[in-house]
C-alpha positions as CSV (number, residue, x, y, z in Angstrom):
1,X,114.4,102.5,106.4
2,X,112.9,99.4,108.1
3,X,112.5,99.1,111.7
4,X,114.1,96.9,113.5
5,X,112.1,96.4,116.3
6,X,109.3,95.5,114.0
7,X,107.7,92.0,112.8
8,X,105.0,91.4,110.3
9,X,103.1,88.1,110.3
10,X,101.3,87.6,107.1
11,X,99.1,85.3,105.3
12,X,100.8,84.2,101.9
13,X,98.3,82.4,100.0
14,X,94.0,82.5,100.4
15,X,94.2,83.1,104.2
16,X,93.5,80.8,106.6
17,X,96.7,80.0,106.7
18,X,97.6,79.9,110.4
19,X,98.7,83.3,111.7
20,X,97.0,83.3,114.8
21,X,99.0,80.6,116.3
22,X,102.3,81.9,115.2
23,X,101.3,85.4,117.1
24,X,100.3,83.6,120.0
25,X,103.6,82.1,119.8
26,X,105.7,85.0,118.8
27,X,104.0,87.5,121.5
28,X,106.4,85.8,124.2
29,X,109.2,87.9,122.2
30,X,106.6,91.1,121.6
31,X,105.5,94.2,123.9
32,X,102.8,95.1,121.2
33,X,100.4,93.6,118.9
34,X,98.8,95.5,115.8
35,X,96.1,94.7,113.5
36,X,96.3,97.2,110.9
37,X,93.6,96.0,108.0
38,X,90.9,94.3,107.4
39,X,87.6,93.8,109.8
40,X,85.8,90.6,111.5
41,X,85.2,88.7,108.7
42,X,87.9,86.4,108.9
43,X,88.8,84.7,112.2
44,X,92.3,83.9,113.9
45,X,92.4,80.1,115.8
46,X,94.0,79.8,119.0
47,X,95.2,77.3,120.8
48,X,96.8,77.8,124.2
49,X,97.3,77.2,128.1
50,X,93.9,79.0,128.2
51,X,91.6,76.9,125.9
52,X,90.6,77.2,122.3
53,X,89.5,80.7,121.1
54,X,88.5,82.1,117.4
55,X,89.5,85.9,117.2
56,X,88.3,88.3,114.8
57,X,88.6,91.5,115.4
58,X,90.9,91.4,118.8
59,X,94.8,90.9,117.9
60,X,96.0,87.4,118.8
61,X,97.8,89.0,121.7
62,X,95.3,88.8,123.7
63,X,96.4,86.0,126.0
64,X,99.5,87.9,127.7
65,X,98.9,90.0,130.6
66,X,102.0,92.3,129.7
67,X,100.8,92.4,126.2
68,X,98.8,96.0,124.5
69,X,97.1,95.1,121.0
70,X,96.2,97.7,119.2
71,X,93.8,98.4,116.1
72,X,94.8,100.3,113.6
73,X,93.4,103.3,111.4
74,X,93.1,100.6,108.4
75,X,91.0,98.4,110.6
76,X,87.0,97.9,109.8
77,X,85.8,99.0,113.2
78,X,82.5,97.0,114.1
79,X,81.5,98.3,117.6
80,X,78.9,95.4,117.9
81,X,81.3,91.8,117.2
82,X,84.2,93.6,119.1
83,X,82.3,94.1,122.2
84,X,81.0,90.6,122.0
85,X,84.4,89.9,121.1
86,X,85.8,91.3,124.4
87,X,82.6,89.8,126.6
88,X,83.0,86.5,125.2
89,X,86.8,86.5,126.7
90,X,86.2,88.1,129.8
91,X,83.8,85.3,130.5
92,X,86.6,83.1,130.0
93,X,89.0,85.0,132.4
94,X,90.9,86.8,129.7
95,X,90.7,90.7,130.7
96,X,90.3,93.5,128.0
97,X,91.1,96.7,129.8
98,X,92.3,100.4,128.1
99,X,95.6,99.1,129.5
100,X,96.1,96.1,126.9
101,X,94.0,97.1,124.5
102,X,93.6,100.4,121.9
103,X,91.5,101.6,119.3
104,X,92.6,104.2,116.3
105,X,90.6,107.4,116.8
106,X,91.2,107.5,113.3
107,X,89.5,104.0,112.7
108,X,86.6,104.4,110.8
109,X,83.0,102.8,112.4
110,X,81.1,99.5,110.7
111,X,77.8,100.5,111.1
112,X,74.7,98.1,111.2
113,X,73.7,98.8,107.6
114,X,77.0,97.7,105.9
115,X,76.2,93.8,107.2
116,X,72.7,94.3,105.9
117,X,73.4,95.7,102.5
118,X,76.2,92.6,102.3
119,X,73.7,90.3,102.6
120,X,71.5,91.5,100.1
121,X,74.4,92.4,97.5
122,X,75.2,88.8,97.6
123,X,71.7,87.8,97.3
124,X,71.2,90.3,94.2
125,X,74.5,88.3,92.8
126,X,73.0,85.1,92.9
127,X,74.8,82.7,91.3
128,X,77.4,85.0,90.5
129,X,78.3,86.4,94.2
130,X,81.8,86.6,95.1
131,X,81.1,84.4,98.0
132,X,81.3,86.9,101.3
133,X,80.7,86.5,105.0
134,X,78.5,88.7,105.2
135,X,80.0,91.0,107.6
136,X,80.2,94.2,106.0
137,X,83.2,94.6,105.0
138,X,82.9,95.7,101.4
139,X,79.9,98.6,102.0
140,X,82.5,99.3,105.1
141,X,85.3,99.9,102.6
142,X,83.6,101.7,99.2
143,X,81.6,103.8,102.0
144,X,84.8,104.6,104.1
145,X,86.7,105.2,100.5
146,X,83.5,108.0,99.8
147,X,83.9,109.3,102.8
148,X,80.7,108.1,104.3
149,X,81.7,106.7,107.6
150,X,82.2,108.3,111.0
151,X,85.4,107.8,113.1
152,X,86.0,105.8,115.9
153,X,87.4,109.7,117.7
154,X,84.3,110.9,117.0
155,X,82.0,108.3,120.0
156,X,84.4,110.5,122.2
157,X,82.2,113.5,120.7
158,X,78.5,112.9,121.2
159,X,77.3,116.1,119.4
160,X,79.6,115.8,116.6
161,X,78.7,111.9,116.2
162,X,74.8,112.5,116.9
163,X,74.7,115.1,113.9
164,X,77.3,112.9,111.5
165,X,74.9,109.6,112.3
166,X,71.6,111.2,111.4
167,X,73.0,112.6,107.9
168,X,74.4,109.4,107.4
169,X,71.6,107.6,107.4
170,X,69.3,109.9,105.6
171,X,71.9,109.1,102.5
172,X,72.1,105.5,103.2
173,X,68.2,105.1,103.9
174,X,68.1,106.2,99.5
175,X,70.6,103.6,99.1
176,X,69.2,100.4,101.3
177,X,65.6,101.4,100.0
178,X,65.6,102.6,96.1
179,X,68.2,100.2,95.2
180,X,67.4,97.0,97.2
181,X,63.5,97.9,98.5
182,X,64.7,97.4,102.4
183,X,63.2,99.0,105.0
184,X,64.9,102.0,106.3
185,X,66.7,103.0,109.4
186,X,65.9,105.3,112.1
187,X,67.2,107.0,115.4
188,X,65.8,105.1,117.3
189,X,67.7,101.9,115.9
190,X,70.6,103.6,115.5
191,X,70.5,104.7,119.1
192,X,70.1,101.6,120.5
193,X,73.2,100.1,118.3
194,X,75.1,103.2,120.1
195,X,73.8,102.8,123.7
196,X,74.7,98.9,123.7
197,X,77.5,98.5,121.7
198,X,79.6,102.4,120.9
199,X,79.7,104.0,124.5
200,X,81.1,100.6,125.6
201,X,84.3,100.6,123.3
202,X,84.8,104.4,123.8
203,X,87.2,104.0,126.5
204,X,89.9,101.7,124.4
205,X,90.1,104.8,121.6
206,X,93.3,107.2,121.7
207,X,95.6,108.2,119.3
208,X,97.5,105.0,118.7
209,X,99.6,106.5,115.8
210,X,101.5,108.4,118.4
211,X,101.3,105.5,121.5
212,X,103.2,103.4,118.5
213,X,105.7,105.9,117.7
214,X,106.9,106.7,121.5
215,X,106.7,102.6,122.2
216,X,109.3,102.2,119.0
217,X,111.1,105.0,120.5
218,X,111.2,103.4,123.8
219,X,112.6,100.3,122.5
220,X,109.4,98.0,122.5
221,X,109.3,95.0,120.4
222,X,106.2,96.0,118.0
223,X,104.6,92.6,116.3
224,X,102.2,93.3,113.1
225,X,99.4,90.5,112.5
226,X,97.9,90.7,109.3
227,X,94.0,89.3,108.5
228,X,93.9,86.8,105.0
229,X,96.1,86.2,102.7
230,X,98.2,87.6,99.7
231,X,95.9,86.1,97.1
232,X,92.7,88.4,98.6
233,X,94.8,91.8,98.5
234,X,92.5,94.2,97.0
235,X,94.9,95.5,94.4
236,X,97.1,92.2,93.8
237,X,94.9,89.4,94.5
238,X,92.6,87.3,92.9
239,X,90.3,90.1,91.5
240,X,87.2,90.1,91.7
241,X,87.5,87.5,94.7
242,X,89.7,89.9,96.9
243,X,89.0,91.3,100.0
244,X,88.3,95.3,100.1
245,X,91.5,96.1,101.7
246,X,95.3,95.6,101.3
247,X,96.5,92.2,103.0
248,X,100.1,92.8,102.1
249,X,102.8,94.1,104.8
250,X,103.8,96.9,102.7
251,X,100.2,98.7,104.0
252,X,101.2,98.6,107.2
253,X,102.9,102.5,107.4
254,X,99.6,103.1,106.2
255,X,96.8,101.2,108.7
256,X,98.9,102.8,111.8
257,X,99.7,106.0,110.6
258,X,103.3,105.7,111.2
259,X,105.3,106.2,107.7
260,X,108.3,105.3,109.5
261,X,107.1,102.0,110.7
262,X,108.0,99.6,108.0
263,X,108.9,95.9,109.3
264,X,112.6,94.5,108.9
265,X,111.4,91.3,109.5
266,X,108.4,90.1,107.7
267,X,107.1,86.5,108.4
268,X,105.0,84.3,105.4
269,X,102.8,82.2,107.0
270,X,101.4,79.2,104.7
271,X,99.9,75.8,105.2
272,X,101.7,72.4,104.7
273,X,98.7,72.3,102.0
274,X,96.5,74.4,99.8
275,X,92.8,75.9,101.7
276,X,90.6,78.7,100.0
277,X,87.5,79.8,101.8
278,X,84.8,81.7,99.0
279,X,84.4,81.8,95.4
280,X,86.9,82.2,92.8
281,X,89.6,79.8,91.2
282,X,91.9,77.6,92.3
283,X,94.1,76.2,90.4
284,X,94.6,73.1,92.7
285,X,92.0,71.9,94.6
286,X,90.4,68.5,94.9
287,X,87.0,67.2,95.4
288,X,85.3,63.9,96.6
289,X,86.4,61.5,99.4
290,X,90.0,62.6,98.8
291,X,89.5,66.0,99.5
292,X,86.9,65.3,102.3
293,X,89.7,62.8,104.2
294,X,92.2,66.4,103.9
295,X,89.1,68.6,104.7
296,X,88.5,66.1,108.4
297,X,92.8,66.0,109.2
298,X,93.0,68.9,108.9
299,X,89.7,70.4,110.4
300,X,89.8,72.6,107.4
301,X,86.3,74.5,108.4
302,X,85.9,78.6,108.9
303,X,86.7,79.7,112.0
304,X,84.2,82.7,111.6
305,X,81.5,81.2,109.2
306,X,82.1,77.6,109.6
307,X,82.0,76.5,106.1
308,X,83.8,73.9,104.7
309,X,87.0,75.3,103.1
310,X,88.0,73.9,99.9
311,X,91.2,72.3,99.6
312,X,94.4,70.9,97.7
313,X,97.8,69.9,97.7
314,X,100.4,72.9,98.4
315,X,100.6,75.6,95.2
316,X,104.1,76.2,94.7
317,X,102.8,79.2,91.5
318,X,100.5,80.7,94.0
319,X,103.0,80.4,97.2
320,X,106.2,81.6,95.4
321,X,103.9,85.2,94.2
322,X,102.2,85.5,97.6
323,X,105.3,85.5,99.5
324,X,106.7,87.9,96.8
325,X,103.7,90.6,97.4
326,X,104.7,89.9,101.4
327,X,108.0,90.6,100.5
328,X,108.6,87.5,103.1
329,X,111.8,87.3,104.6
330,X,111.0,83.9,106.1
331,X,108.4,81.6,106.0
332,X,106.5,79.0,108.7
333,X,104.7,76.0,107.2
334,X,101.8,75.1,109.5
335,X,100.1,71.4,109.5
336,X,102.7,69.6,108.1
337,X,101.5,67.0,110.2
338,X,97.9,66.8,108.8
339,X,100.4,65.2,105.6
340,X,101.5,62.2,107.5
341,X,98.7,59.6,106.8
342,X,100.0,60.0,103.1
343,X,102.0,57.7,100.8
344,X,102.9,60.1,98.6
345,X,102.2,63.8,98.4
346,X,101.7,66.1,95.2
347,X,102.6,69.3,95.1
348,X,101.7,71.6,92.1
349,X,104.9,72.9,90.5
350,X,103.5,74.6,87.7
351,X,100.2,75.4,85.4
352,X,99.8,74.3,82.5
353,X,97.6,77.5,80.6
354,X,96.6,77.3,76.6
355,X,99.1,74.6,76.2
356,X,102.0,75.9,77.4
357,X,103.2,75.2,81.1
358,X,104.2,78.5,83.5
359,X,105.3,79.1,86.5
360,X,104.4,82.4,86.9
361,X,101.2,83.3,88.8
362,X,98.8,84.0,85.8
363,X,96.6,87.7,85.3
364,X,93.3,86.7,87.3
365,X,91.0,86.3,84.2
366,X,93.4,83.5,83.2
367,X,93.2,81.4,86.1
368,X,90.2,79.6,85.4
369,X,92.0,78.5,82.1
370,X,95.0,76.9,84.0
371,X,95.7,73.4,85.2
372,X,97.6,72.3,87.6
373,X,101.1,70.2,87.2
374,X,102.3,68.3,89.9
375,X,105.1,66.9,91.1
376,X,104.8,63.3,94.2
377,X,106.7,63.6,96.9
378,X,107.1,60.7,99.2
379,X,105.1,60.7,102.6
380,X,106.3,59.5,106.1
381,X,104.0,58.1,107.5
382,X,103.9,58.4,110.8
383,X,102.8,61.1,113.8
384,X,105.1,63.4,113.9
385,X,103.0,65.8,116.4
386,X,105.0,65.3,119.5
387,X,108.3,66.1,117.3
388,X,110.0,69.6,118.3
389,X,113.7,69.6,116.9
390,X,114.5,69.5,113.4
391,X,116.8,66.2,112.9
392,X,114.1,64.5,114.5
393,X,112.0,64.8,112.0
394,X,111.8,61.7,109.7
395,X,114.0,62.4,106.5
396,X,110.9,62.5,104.0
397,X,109.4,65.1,106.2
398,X,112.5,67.2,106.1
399,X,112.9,66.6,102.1
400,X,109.3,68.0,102.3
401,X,109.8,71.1,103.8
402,X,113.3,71.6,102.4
403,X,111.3,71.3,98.5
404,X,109.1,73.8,99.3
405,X,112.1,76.2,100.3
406,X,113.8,75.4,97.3
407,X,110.4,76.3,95.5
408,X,109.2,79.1,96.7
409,X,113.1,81.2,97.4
410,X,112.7,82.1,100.9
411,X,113.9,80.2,104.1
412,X,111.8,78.4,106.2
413,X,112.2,79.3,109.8
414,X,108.9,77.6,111.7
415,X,107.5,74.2,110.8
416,X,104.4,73.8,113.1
417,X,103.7,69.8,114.1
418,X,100.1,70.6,115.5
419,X,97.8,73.3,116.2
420,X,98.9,74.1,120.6
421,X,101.4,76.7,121.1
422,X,104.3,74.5,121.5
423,X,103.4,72.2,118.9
424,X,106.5,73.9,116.5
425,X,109.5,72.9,115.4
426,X,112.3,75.8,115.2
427,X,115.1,75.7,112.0
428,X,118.5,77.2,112.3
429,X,121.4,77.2,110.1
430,X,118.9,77.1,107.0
431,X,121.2,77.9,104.4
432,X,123.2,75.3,104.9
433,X,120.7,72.8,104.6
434,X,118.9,73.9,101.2
């Protein structure tokens, strides 16, 4: 049975996609915000009252006093980056206290060794690398999935954690040097990552599961934020260019520990446009100065790595299966207004694969045989950033938007203008206007 006091804001496509803004947003409405997969490899953009901030690890939340975020069970705990994380905002005025903020006991630990062994997987890949960012997440995952990882409950037992740590590393010591010829780990390191970084989180950890279950109970508005997209889901995505956990809202239940705890409402979040961060194919993207004029409008560059993300017009194949997996009941379209400068605007409609044209999302070892088809659109032309009701939007733009609802079978609820909090136009009454 779905609750109704609970939202889901998830990426439908490659990530990237805009979610942090539309939690900022949506927190005004929201008691609690929950990460509940994924680690800080990926980062959330924020723009608000309080300046311009790149989360990772902390929930987009953040920036309301009366706001708790919470990390899940599902989350990739990494005890160094959050602390920064939480020092970097408290230097801007933004307090972290036990208050706001809570950490699974049941979360499992990213230890200093899985951003190592990252690195040199992906160097021992070469040119065939799945493109990481280098943060650990994949040792996190297949070591949490072998049951070599210790538990965020466990830095609230030192003689439990001090004995789990050392035989931890005797086992990953034969790993780092036999396989890769690194240079092992010792106490002492391993003491020093716990003195500055572990004792200093250990006072956000409780049992969330059950501080979830009495909030829901209590009548607080519970908002999920999800980290990527659809297309990196580790069972459903774009294997082997996934992430290593499950992007979709259907895992949330599982990342909090609440079965009950499934959301009624379940927001697709997806840009105006195509992005893709990483290796792997895609179906629709664009090179030279066409892609580069997208790439600078939009300031299309990784908010945790920097790197230029690839881009191309809007994917309706990819879009229509990614808010599928989400099982999206609505959808908000972010940057439509990097699409004004444009006379007319393609949108990929279908693929054409071994000669015959699909719109079904292809089996991933298909995809780099598929081409796109498009479909031009007209363009508007003109700034529509300071635009905030729906009939003011210039008739092209609407058609626009109103295409891609058409396209992809769910209604569009948000249009976002610009990247500020405010910058977002609200739709009503959609039905009638499809």
């Amino acid at each position: 049975m779905a609750c109704g006091s609970c939202t889901a804001v998830v990426g439908v496509d490659w990530g990237d996609e805009g979610k942090g803004r539309m939690v900022d947003y949506l927190t005004a409405s929201h008691d609690i915000v929950v990460r509940y997969q994924g680690g800080g490899n990926a980062g959330h953009t924020v723009i608000n009252d309080k300046g311009k901030f790149a989360l990772h690890l902390l929930p987009s939340g953040v920036f309301r006093k009366e706001t708790v975020n919470v990390l899940g069970n599902g989350v990739a705990l990494d005890p160094e980056n959050l602390w920064k994380e939480i020092e970097n905002l408290k230097g801007k005025g933004i307090s972290i206290t036990p208050d706001n903020f809570k950490i699974s006991d049941r979360a499992s630990l990213l230890m200093p060794w899985h951003r190592e062994q990252d690195e040199l997987e992906e160097k021992r890949l070469g040119e065939k690398q799945y493109g990481s960012t280098k943060q650990g997440i994949a040792p996190f995952y297949a070591d949490r999935s072998g049951k070599k990882t210790i538990l965020a409950g466990d830095l609230l037992r030192p003689d439990v954690f001090a004995s789990k740590i050392q035989d931890l590393m005797v086992w990953k010591n034969l790993e780092l040097t036999e396989v890769y010829g690194a240079l092992p780990y010792t106490l002492k390191d391993l003491d020093e990552w716990f003195q500055s970084y572990c004792i200093k989180i250990a006072p956000f950890i409780c049992d969330t599961s059950e501080f979830l279950r009495e909030a829901e109970k209590s009548g607080r508005k519970i908002l999920f934020e999800a980290q990527l997209g659809a297309l990196r889901d580790l069972d459903f995505g774009i294997a082997p260019y996934t992430t290593s956990s499950n992007t979709t809202a259907s895992y949330i239940p599982v990342g909090i520990g609440v079965a009950e705890m499934v959301p009624a409402r379940v927001i697709g979040v997806m840009k105006a446009y195509s992005t893709c961060v990483g290796e792997g194919p895609f179906v629709c993207e664009i090179h030279g100065d066409e892609a580069e004029a997208l790439r600078k409008a939009g300031q299309e560059y990784g908010a945790k790595t920097g790197r230029p993300r690839r881009v191309g017009p809007f994917d309706v194949v990819a879009s229509r299966y990614g808010a599928s997996l989400q099982g999206a009941t609505e959808l908000a379209v972010t940057k439509l207004d990097v699409l004004s400068g444009m006379e007319k605007i393609p949108v990929c409609t279908a693929y054409l694969l071994d000669g015959q044209e699909t719109k079904r999302f292809p089996f991933p070892s298909d995809l780099d045989r598929a081409t796109p088809v498009y479909t031009d659109l007209e363009g508007w032309k003109c700034d529509i950033s300071g635009i905030r009701r729906w009939e003011h939007l210039p008739a092209a733009a609407q058609e626009y938007v109103l295409f891609l609802e058409r396209s992809t079978g769910v209604p569009i609820t948000f249009v976002s203008v610009g990247p500020e909090r405010d910058s977002l136009i609200i739709r009503e009454n959609k039905e009638k206007e499809v």
